[in-house]
C-alpha positions as CSV (number, residue, x, y, z in Angstrom):
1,X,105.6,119.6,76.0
2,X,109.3,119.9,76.8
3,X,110.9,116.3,77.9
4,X,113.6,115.8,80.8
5,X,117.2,115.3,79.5
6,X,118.9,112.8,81.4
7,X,119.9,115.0,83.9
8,X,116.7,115.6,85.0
9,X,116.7,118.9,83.2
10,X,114.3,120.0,79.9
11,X,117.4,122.1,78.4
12,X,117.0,124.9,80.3
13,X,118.1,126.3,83.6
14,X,116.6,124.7,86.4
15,X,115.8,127.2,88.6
16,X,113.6,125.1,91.8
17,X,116.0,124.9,94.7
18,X,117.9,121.6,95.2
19,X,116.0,120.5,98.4
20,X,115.1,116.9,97.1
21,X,117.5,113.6,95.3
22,X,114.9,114.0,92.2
23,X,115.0,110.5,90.1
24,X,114.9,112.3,86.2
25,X,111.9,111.3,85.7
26,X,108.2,114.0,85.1
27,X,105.1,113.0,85.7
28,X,102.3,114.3,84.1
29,X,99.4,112.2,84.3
30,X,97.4,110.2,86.6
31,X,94.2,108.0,86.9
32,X,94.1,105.3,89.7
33,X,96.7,103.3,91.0
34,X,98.5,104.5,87.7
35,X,101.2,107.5,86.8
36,X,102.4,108.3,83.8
37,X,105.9,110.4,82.9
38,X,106.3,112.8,80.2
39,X,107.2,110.0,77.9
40,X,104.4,107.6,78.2
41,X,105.9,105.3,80.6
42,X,103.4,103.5,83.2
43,X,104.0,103.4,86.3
44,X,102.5,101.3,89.0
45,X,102.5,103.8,92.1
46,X,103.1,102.5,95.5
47,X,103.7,106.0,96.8
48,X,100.3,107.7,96.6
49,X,102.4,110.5,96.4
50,X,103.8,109.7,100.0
51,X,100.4,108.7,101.4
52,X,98.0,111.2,99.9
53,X,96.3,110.3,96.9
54,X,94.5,107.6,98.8
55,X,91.6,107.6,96.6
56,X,94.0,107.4,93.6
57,X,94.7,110.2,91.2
58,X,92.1,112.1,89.0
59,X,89.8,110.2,91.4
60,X,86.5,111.8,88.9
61,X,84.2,112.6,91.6
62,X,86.9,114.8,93.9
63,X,88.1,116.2,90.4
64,X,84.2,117.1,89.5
65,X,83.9,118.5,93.2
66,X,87.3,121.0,93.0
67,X,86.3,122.2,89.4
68,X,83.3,123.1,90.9
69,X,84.5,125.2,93.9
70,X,87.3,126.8,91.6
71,X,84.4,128.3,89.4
72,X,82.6,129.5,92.5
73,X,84.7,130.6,95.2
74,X,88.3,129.7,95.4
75,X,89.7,131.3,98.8
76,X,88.0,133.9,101.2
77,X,89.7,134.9,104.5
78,X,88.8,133.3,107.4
79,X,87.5,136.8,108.9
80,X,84.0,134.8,107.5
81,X,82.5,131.7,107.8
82,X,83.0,128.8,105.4
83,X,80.3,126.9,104.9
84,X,82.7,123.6,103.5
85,X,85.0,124.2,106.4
86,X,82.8,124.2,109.3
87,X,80.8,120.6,107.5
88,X,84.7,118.9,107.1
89,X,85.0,120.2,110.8
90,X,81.8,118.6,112.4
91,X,82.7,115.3,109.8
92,X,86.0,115.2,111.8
93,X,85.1,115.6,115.1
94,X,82.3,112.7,114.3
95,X,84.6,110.4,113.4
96,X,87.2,111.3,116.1
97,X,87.3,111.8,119.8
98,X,88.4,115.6,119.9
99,X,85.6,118.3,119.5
100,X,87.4,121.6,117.7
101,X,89.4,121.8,114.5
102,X,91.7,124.5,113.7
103,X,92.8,123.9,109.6
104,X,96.0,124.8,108.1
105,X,97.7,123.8,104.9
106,X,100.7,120.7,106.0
107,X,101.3,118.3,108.3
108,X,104.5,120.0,109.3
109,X,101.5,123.7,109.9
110,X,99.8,121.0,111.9
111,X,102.6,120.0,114.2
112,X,103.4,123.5,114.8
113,X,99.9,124.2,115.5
114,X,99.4,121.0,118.3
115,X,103.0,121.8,119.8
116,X,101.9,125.4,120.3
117,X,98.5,124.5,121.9
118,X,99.9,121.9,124.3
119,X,102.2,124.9,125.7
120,X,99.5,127.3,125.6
121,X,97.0,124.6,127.4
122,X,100.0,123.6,129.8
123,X,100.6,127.7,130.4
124,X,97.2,128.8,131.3
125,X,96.5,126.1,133.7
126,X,100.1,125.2,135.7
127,X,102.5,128.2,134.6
128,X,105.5,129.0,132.0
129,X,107.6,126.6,133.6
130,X,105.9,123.4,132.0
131,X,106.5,123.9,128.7
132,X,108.7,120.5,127.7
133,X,107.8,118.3,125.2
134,X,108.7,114.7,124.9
135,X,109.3,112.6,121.2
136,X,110.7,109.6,120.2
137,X,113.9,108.4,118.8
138,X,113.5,107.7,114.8
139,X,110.7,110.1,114.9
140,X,109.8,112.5,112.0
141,X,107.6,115.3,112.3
142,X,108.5,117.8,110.0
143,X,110.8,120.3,108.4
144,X,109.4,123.5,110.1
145,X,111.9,124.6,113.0
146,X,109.8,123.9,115.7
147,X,108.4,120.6,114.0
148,X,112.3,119.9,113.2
149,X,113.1,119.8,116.7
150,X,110.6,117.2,117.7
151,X,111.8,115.3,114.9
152,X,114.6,112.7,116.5
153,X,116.8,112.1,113.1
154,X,119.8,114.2,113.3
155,X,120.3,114.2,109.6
156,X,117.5,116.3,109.5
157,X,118.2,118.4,111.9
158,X,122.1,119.4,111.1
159,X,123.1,123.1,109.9
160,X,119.8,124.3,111.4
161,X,121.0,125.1,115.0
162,X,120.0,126.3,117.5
163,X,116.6,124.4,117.5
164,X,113.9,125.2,119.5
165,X,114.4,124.6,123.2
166,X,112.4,122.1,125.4
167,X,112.4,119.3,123.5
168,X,113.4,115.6,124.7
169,X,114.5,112.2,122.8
170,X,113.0,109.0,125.1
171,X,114.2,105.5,123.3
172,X,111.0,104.2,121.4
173,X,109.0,102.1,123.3
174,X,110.4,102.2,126.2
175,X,108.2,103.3,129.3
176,X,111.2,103.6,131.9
177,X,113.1,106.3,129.1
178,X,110.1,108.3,129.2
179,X,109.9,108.2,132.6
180,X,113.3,109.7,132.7
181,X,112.8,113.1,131.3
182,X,109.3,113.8,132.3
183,X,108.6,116.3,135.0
184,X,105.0,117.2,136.2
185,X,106.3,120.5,136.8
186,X,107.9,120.7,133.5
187,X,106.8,118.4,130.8
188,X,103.4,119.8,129.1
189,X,103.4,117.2,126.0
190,X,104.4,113.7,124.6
191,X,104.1,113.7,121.2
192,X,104.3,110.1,118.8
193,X,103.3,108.7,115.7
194,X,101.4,106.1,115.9
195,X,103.4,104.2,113.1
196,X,106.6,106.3,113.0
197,X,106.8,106.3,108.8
198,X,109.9,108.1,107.9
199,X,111.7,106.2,110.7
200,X,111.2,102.9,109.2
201,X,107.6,102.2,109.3
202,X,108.2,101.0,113.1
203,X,104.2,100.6,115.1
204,X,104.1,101.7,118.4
205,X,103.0,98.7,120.8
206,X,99.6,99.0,122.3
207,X,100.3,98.3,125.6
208,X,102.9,100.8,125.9
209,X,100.6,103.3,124.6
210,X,98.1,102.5,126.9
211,X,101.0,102.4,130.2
212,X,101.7,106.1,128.0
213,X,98.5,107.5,128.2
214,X,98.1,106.3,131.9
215,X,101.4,108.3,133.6
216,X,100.3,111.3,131.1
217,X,97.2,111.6,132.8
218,X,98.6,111.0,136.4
219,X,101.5,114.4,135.4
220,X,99.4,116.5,134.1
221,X,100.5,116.2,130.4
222,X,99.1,116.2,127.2
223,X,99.0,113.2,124.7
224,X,99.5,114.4,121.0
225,X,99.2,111.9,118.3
226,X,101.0,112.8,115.1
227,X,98.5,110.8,112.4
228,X,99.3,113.1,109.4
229,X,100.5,110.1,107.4
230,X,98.6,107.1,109.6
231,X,95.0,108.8,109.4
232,X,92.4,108.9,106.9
233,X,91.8,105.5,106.3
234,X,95.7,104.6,106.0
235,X,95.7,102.0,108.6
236,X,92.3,100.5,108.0
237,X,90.5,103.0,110.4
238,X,89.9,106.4,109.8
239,X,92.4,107.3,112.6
240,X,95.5,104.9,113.9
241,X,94.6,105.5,117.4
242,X,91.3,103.7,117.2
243,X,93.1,100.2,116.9
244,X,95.0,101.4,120.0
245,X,93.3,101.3,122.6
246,X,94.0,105.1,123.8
247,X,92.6,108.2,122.8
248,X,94.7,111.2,122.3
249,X,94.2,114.9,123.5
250,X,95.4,116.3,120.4
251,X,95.7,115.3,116.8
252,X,97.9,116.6,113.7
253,X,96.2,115.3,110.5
254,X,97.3,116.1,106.5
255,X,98.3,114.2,103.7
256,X,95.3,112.3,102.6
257,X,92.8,114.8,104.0
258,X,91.7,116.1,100.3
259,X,93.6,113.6,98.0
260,X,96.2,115.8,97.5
261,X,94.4,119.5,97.6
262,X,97.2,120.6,100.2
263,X,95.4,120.7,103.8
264,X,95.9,120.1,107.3
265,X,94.6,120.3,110.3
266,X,94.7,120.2,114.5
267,X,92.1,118.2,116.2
268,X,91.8,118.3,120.2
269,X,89.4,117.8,123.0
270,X,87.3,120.3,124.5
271,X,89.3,121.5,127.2
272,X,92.6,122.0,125.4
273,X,91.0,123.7,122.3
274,X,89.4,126.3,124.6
275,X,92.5,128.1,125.1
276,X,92.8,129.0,121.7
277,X,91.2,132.2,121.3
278,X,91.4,135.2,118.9
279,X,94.7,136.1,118.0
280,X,96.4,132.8,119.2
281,X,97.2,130.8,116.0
282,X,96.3,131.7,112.1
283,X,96.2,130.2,108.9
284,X,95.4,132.8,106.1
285,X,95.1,129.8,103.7
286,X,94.3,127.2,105.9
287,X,90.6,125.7,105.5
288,X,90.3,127.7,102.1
289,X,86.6,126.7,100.6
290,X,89.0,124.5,98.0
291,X,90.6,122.2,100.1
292,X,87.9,121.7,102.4
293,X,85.2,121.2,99.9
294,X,87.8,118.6,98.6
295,X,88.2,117.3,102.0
296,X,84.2,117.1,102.2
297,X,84.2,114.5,99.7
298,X,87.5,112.7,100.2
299,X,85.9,111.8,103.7
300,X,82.4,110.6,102.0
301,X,84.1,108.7,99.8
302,X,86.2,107.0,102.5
303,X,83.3,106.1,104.8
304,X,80.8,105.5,102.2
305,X,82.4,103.4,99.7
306,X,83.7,100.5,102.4
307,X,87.2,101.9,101.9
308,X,88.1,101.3,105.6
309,X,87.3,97.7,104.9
310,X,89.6,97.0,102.2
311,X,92.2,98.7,103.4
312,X,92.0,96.1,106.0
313,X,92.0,93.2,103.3
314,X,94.6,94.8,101.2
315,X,96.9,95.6,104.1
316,X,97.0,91.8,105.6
317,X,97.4,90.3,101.8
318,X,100.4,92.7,101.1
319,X,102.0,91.7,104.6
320,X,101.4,88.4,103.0
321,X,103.0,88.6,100.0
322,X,105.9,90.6,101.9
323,X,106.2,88.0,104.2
324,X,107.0,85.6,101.5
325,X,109.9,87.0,100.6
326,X,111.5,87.7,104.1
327,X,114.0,84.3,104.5
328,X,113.6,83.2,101.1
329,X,116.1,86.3,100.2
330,X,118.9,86.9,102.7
331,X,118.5,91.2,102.7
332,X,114.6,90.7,103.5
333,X,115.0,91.3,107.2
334,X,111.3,92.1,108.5
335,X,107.8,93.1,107.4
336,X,106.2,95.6,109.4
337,X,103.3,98.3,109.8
338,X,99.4,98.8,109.8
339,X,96.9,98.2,107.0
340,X,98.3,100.2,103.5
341,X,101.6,101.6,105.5
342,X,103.8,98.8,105.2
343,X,107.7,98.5,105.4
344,X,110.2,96.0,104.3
345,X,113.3,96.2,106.5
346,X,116.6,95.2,104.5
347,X,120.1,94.8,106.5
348,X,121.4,97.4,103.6
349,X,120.6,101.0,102.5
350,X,117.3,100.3,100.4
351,X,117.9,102.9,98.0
352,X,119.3,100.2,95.1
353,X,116.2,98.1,95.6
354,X,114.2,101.7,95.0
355,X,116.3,102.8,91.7
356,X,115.3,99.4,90.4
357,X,112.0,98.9,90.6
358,X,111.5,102.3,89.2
359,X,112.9,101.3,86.3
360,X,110.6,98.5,86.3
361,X,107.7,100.9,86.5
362,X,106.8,100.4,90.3
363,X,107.1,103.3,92.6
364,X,108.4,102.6,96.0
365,X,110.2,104.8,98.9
366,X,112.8,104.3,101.5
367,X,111.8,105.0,104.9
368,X,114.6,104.8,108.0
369,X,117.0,104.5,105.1
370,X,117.3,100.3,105.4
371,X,113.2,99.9,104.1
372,X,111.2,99.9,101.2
373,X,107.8,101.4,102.2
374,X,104.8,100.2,100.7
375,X,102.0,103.0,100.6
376,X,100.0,102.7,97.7
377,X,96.4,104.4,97.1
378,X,93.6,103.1,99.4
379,X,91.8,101.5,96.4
380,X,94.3,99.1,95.3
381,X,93.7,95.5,94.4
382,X,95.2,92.5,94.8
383,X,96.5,92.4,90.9
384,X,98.4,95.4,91.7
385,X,99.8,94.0,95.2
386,X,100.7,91.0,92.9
387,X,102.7,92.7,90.4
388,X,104.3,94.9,92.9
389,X,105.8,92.1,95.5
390,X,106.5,90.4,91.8
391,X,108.4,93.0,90.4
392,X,110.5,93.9,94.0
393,X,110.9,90.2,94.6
394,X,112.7,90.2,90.3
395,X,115.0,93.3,91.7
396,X,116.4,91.0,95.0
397,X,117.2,88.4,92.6
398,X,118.7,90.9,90.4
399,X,120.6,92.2,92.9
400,X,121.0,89.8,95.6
401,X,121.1,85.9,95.3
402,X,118.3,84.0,97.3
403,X,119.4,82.1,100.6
């Protein structure tokens, strides 16, 4: 097995486009809560592999499933009926309040997908001219042009003009900036993650959501919910939006879908699905009998195994230990988020803190560029959580001095 100089390199060429800040480090193996790199190191992963793996990696049940499915049918077009597609389907809509599901392969596919079927809704039933969509400020949504627009983070954004048009920015949180650029004759959509995750790991406030849901439903517009890296048991609940107090009419969904078979999907109620008809949207991969046989049994596992429970439990002891370290260490600002997608705001970039605990075997990411995000696999204990804070909490005194 060829071994990554220190450039991050094996000797040869490296021919994958530049498009991520790669630490130089392979990984090649997995089994829980664990990774392992190309030279044996351990690694104590508090990534999930950006909140996917929730059931861990090599999870033996979803690894027995996919073998499987690859020996019997690995992709037919969707021409046919898929028998594992239209069972993940009804399991979604059971647990959900929406009542179709369209599949695709991303979150980003996903956003497109709901963004699309909000103007297509808003189209049929008022006319071309409400087509608008409103975000958020610190929002992230995607890398696809369309989902790149909705996303407000210029960073992203820059040497990718002109964007799509019809998109607004409102201040997060903030009723009266909403207000501001919605029109009932124009706006057809507002579209929010519950926990905005790239932006910092910032929750929405329930009582704004609910005052949001109430002026959508007296203009005319549709409510999407972006809960590709909130659902699936990340908060604690199968979807954010049930500790809410609203209910979307339209729902992007990914990452931990199939434990990291890629999949997504586009949930939505009844009377928004229905203008979807032949021809409208496609996927030629999307809801392939692999990934949604995978995302079968992601899902039993989830409700059948009292994950939701301990992700709960886990969530509030991490906070917990988090909280600890927030005055005791001057660049511990904040702790913040829901259940197993939790952030530690720093007043400084948080890469350093990042580059450090990696080297201490504990994987981290930096979300809003000033937090360390916390987003380990669903099944993690409280030994792990232990030696995680313990090992970020050695790197601030490393670094930093305590108060």
């Amino acid at each position: 097995m060829s071994k990554l100089n220190d450039n991050g390199t094996n000797g040869v060429a490296n021919h994958v486009m530049q498009t991520y800040g790669r630490w130089p480090v392979a990984m090649v193996k997995g089994e829980g809560v664990w990774l392992y790199d190309d030279k044996g190191k351990q690694y104590l992963d508090f990534t999930a592999g950006i909140a996917v793996t929730g059931l861990g990696h090599a999870h033996p049940k979803i690894a027995e499933v996919i073998a499987r499915q690859a020996s019997t049918l690995l992709h037919c077009s969707n021409l046919f009926h898929i028998p594992s597609q239209m069972e993940l389907a009804g399991k979604l809509v059971e647990l959900s309040c929406c009542d179709q599901v369209f599949f695709c392969n991303s979150g980003a596919e996903a956003i497109e997908g709901s963004i699309k079927m909000a103007r297509r809704y808003a189209h049929k039933n008022y006319g071309p001219e409400k087509h608008e969509i409103i975000t958020f400020e610190h929002s992230f949504h995607g890398r696809t042009l369309g989902a790149l627009t909705a996303t407000c983070q210029q960073k992203y954004q820059e040497g990718f003009a002109p964007l799509v048009p019809g998109f607004h920015y409102a201040q997060s949180g903030d009723l009266e900036s909403v207000k501001s650029f919605l029109s009932p004759e124009k706006t057809c959509a507002v579209l929010l993650e519950p926990v905005q995750g790239e932006g910092g790991v910032r929750p929405f406030d329930k009582q704004f959501l609910m005052n949001l849901r109430k002026l959508c439903d007296e203009n005319g517009v549709l409510l999407i919910f972006d809960e590709v890296q909130t659902g699936v048991g990340r908060t604690g609940t199968f979807f954010a939006y049930e500790q809410l107090g609203v209910e979307p009419d339209i729902i992007a969904l990914a990452k931990g879908l199939a434990n990291g078979v890629p999949i997504g999907a586009v949930l939505a109620k009844q009377h928004v699905a229905d203008v979807m008809v032949p021809g409208t949207h496609a996927s030629t991969f999307g809801g392939n009998p692999l990934a949604t046989a995978a995302g079968v049994a992601t899902v039993e596992i989830l409700l059948q195994e009292g994950i939701l429970a301990h992700v709960r439990e886990m969530g509030a002891y991490l906070v917990d230990k988090l909280q600890t370290l927030v005055g005791k260490y001057f660049v511990a600002q904040e702790v913040r988020g829901m259940g197993l997608l939790v952030g530690l705001s720093l007043d400084r970039p948080a890469g350093d803190v990042i580059k450090a605990c990696l080297e201490k075997g504990l994987l981290l990411t930096v979300a809003g560029g000033n937090a360390v995000r916390f987003t380990p696999p669903l099944i993690v204990e409280k030994e792990h959580i232990d030696q995680a804070v313990s090992i970020v909490e050695q790197t601030l005194v490393e670094l930093y001095q305590p108060v």
